[in-house]
C-alpha positions in Angstrom: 158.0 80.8 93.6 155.4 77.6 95.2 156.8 75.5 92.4 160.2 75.7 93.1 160.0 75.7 96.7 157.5 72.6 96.7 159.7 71.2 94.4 162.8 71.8 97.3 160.5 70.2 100.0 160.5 67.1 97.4 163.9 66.3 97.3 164.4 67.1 100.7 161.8 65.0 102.1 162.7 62.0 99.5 166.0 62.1 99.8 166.3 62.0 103.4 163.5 59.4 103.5 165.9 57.7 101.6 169.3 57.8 103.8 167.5 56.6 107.0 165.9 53.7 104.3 169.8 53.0 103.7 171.2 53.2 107.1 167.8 51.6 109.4 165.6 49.6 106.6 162.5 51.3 108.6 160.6 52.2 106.3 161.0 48.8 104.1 160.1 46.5 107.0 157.2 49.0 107.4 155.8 47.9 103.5 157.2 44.9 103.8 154.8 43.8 106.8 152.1 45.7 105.2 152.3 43.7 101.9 153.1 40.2 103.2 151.5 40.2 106.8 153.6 37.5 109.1 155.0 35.8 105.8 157.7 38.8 106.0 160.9 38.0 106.9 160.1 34.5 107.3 163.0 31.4 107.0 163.5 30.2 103.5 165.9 26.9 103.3 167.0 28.6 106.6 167.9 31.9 105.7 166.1 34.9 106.3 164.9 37.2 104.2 162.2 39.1 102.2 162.1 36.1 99.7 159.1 34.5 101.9 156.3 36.3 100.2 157.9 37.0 96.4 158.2 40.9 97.8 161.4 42.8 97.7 160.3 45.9 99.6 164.0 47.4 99.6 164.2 47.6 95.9 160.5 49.2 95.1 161.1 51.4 98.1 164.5 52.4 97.0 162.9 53.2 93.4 159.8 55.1 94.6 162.2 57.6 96.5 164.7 58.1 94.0 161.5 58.6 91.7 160.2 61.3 93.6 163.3 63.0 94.5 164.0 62.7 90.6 160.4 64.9 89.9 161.4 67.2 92.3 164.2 68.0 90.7 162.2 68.6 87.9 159.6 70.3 89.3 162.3 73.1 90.0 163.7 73.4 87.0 160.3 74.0 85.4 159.8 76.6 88.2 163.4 78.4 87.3 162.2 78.3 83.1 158.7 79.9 83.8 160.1 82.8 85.9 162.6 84.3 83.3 
């Protein structure tokens, strides 16, 4: 019964970490800055964007969530095949 319900706080947590991603870009300006330092969000050819430093931080953000809620998803179903 811990595996499944760790595996519920997974997806929850993951997948609402990845809606306010989606709708504030929070937590991708947060490893963005981390990564690149001032470089981030810097004017290149006078736009600005994430291109400064070679780092897309929306992208390997995006994928690390989805990863996790993905194994969380998994983590239940193993959960559900060991209790019958």
């Amino acid at each position: 019964m811990r595996k499944r319900k760790f595996g519920i706080i997974i997806v929850l947590f993951s997948s609402s970490l990845l809606f306010v991603n989606r709708f504030t870009t929070v937590i991708s300006d947060f490893f963005g800055k981390l990564f690149c330092g001032n470089e981030y969000m810097q004017p290149v050819n006078g736009i600005i964007g994430d291109r400064s430093c070679g780092f897309n931080a929306d992208m390997y953000v995006a994928i690390l969530l989805t990863v996790t809620t993905i194994l969380g998803i998994v983590q239940i179903f193993i959960s559900k095949k060991n209790r019958v």
